[in-house]
C-alpha positions in Angstrom: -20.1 34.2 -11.9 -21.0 30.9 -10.1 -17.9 28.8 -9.8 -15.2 31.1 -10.5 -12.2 31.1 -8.3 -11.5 32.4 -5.3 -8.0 34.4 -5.1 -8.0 34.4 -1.1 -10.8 33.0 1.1 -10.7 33.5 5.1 -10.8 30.5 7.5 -12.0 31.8 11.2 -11.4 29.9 14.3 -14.1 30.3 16.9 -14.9 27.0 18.7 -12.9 27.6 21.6 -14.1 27.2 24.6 -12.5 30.5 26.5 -12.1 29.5 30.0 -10.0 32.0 30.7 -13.1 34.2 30.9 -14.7 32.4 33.2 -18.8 32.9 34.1 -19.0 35.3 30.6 -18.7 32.0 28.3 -20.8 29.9 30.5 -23.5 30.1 27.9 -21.9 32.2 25.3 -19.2 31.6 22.6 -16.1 34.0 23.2 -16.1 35.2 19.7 -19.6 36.4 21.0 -19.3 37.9 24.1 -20.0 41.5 24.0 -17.3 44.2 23.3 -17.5 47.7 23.5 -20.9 49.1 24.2 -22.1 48.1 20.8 -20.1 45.3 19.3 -19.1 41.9 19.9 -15.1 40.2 19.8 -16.1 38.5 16.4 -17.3 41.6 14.5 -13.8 42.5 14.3 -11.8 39.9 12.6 -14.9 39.9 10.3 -15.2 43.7 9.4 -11.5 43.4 8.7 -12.4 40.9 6.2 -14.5 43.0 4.6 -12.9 46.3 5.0 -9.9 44.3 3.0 -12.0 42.7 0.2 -12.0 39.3 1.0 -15.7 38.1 0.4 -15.6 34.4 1.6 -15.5 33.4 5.4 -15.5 30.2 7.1 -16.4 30.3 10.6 -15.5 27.4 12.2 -17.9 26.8 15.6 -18.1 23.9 18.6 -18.6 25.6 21.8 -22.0 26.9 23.2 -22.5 28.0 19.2 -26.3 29.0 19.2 -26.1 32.5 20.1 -23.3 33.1 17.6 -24.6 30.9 15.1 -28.3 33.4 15.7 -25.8 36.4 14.9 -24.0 35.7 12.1 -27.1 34.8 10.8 -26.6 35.4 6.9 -23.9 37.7 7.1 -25.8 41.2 5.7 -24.5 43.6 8.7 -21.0 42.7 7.1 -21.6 42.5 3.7 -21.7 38.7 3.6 -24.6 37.6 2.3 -23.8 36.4 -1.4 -24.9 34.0 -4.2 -21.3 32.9 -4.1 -19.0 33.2 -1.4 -20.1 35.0 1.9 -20.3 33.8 5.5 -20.8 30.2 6.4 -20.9 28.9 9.6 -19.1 25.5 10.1 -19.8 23.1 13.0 -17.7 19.8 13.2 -18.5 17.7 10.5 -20.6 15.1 10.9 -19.6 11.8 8.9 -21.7 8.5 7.9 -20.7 7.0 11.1 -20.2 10.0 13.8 -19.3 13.3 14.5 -15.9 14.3 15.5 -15.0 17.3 17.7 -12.2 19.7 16.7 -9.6 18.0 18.4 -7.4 21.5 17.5 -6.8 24.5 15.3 -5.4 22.4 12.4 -8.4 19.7 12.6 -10.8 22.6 12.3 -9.2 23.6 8.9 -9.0 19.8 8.3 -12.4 18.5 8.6 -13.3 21.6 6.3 -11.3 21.0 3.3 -14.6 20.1 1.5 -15.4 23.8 1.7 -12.6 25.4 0.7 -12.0 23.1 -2.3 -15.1 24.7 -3.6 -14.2 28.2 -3.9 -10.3 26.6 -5.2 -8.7 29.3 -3.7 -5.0 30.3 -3.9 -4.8 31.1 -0.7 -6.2 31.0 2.6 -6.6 33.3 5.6 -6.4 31.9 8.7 -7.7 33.9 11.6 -8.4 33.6 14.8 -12.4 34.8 16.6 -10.8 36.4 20.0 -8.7 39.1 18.9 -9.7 43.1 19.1 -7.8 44.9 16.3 -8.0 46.7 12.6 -6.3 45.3 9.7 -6.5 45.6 6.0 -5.4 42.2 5.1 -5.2 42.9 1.8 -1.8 44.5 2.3 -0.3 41.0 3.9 -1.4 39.2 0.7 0.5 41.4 -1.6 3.6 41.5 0.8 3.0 37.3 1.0 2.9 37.3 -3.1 5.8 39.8 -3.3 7.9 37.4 -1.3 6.6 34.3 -3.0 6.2 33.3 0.5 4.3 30.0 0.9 3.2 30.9 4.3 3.1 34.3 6.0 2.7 35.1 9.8 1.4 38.5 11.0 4.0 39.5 14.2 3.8 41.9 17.1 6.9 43.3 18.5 6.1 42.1 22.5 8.0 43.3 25.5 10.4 40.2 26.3 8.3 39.7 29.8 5.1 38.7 28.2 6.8 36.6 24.7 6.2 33.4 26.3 2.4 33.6 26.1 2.8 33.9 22.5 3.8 31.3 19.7 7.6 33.2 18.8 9.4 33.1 15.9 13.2 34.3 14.8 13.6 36.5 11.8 16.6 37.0 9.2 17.1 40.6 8.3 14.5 39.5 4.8 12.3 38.8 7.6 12.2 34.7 6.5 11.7 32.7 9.5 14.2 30.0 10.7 12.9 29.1 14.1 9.5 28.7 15.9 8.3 28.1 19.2 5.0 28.2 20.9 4.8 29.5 24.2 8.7 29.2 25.0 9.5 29.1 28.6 12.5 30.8 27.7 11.8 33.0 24.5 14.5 33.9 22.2 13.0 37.1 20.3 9.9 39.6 21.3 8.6 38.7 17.3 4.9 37.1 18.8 2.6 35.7 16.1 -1.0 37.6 16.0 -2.7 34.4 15.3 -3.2 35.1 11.8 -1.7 33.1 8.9 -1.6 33.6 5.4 -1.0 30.3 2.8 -0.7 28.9 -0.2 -3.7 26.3 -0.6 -1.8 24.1 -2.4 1.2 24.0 0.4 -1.5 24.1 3.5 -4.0 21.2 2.2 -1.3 18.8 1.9 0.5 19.7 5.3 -3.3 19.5 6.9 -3.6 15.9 5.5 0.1 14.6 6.6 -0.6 16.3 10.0 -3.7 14.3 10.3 -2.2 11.2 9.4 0.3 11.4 12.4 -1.5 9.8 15.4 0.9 12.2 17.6 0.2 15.4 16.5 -1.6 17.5 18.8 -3.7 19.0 15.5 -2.4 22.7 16.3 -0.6 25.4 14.0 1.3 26.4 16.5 2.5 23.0 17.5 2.5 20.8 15.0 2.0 22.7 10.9 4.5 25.4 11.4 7.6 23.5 12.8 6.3 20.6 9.9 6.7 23.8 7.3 10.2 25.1 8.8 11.7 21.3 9.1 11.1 21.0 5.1 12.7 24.5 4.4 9.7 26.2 3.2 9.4 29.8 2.3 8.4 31.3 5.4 7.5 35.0 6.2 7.3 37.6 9.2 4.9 40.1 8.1 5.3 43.2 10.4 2.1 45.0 12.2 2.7 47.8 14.2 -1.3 48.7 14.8 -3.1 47.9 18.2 -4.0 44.4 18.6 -5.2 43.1 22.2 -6.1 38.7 22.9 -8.7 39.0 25.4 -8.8 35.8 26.2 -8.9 36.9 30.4 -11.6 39.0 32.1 -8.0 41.4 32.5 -7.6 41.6 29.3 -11.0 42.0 28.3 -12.2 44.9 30.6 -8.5 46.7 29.5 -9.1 47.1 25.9 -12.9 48.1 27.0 -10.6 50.7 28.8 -8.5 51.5 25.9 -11.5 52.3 23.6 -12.2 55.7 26.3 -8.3 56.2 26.0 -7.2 59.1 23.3 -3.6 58.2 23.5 -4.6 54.5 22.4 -5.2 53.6 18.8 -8.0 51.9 18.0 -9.9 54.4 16.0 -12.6 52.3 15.7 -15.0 55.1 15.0 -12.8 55.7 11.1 -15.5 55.6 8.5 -12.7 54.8 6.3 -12.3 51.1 7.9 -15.9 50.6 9.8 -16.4 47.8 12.5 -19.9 46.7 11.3 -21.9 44.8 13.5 -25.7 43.7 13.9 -27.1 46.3 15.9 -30.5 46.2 16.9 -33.1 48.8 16.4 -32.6 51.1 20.0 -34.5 54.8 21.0 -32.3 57.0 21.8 -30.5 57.2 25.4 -32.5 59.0 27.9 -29.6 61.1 30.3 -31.8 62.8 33.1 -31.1 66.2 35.1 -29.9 63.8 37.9 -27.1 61.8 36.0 -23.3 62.6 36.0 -21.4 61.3 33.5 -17.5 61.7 32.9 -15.0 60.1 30.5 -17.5 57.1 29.5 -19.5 55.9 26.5 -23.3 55.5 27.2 -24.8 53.3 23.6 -28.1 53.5 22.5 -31.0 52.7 24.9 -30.2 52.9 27.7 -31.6 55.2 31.0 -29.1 57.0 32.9 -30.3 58.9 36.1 -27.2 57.8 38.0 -23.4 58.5 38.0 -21.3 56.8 35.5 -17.4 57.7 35.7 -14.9 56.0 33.1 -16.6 53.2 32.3 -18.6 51.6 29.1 -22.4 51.3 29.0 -23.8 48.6 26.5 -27.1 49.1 24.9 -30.3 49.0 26.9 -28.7 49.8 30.5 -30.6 51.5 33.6 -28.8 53.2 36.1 -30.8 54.4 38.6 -30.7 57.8 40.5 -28.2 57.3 43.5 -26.5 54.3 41.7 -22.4 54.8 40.7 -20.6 53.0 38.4 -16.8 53.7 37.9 -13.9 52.1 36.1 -16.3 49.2 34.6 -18.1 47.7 31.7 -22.0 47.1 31.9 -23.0 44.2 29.0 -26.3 44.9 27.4 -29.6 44.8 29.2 -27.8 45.7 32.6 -29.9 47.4 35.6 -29.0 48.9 38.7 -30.5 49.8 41.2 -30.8 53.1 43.6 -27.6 53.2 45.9 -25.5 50.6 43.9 -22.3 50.6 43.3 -19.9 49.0 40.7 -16.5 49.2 40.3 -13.7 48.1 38.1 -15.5 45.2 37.0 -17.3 43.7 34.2 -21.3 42.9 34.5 -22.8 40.2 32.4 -25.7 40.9 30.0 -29.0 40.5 31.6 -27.6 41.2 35.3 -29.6 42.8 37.6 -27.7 44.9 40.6 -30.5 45.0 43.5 -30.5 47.9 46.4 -27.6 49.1 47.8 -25.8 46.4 46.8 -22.0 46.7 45.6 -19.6 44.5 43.0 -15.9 45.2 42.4 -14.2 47.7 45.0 -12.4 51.1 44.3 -8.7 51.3 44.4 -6.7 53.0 47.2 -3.1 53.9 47.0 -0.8 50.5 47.1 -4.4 48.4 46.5 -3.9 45.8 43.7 -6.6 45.8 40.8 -9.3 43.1 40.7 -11.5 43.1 38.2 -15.0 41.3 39.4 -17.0 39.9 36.9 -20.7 38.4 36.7 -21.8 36.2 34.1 -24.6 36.6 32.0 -28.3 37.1 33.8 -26.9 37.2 37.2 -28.8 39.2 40.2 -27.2 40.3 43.1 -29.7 40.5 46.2 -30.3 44.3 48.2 -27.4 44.9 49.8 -25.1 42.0 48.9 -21.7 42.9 48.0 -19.6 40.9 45.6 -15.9 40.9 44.7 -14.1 38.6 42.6 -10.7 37.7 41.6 -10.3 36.9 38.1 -7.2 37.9 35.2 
């Protein structure tokens, strides 16, 4: 029925502007950069939503947003498209006078109030657009109402050497959080928040509109809402996930959970009809493999022409690899050619890229060589005979 409450709606952040990833967000949002032969970063957090029954999705968009925005479109590969509720995308809003950027993660949930108020939910997802993982987040909302938990945080157990990259929180044995910290030089647990934060509307809406108030808040969750919620003594939560979850905010991390999806010891199981990653996919012939192609360990997707040798690596829709051409250890985008006698290795190719005669990107490792993964950005040719490497993590 038209107007009836919401129990939980979903709030997704993806306006950043993902530097880390260098020439592949040039012209594309990171929630939209490709992923996986057949996917893109976004159509995760999204099929989670729907794989957990939530029916109601703000996405939350600023940079480079026209290719996403195309995408999303009106949510039908996901199950989005309703009278009431579904997918909406949400640029900054514009007011009488001007429009104001996102000026941080809080802002974005902020300046969208208006929106949620509509569907009067009691609570609200927030999620992050950068993230490559399965989740039923229907389970964290029933461990969030079991604890009467006004806000819940989803935590990873990291290895001590990497906590500091994370926003880190300290547990009691109930799991109630006393202490938070964003990126601590010195971290004082391996409990790392996944980005993903379950509230109480009611508790959230006013935090959002105190936090805005204060002229120096930097506008962030991390920052600024979660140390606000601990200073008051609100009922805060650690809500355990022991699944695979990989930020690929860097080209490093980006072409390593590629890597993981050819991996049978890593669990991603992203093929499980029970808990599909849907995605807009469109219409492709079949991949033509010839008598001269070799392939080992890889995933070829739909379209593409493969008369070359492909070892370990991920081909994205609508690729040509010509006979004599060798790709190892690396992720072609869509739309990717190469041709005869090129070579690619442990690298990541932009969508569009073209790969001329003879020419080379990435190198191969040698015992005691470092990894470099070289990446091109999106419609990039390399000329006959040119070889390009790159240092990007």
């Amino acid at each position: 029925m038209i107007g009836t409450r919401k129990k939980c709606i979903a709030m997704l952040l993806a306006g950043g502007q993902g530097s880390r990833l260098t020439v592949l967000t040039e012209k594309t949002a990171k929630p939209a950069v490709p992923f996986g032969g057949k996917y893109k970063i976004i159509d995760f957090p999204l099929s989670n939503c729907v794989n957990s029954g939530l029916d109601t999705v703000g996405i939350m968009t600023q940079y480079q947003p026209l290719e996403l925005n195309e995408y999303i479109g009106n949510g039908s590969p996901w199950g989005l498209n309703r009278n009431y509720g579904g997918v909406h995308v949400l640029p900054p809003y514009a007011k009488s006078k001007n429009t104001e950027w996102y000026k941080g993660t809080a802002n974005a949930i902020y300046q969208n109030m208006h929106f949620v108020d509509r569907y009067d939910p009691e609570y609200v997802l927030v999620l992050s657009g950068d993230h490559i993982y399965k989740m039923d987040y229907s389970k964290m909302i029933t461990y969030h109402k079991a604890h009467d938990a006004e806000c819940t945080i989803a935590v990873l157990e990291v290895p001590l050497s990497e906590a500091s990259r994370f926003g880190i929180m300290e547990t009691n044995e109930d799991d109630s959080i006393y202490a938070f910290e964003e990126k601590p030089a010195i971290p004082k647990s391996t409990k790392a928040s996944m980005g993903i934060y379950l509230f109480n509307w009611s508790v959230l809406r006013e935090y959002l509109i105190a936090d805005e108030k204060d002229p120096s808040s930097q506008n962030d969750f991390g920052k600024n809402i979660m140390p606000a919620l601990l200073r008051d003594g609100r009922r805060m939560f650690a809500y355990r996930f022991d699944g695979y979850w990989k930020d690929v905010g860097t080209i490093e991390s980006l072409w390593e959970a590629n890597m993981d999806l050819l991996d049978p010891n890593v669990p991603i199981y992203i093929k499980d009809p029970s808990f599909r990653i849907y995605a807009r996919n469109y219409a492709q012939p079949p991949s033509l493999i010839s008598e001269t192609a070799q392939i080992e360990h890889s995933y070829i997707s739909e379209g593409c022409m493969i008369h070359g040798t492909v070892y370990n690596s991920i081909i994205s829709r609508g690729c040509y690899i010509a006979a004599g051409a060798r790709v190892e250890n690396s992720v072609l985008m869509p739309d990717v050619t190469l041709h005869v006698g090129s070579e690619v290795h442990y690298s990541i190719i932009g969508e569009g890229s073209t790969i001329g005669y003879n020419a080379t990107v990435g190198r191969p490792i040698t015992v005691g060589m470092q990894r470099i993964i070289s990446v091109l950005g999106k419609d990039t040719t390399v000329a006959d005979g040119e070889t390009i490497i790159t240092e990007n993590s």
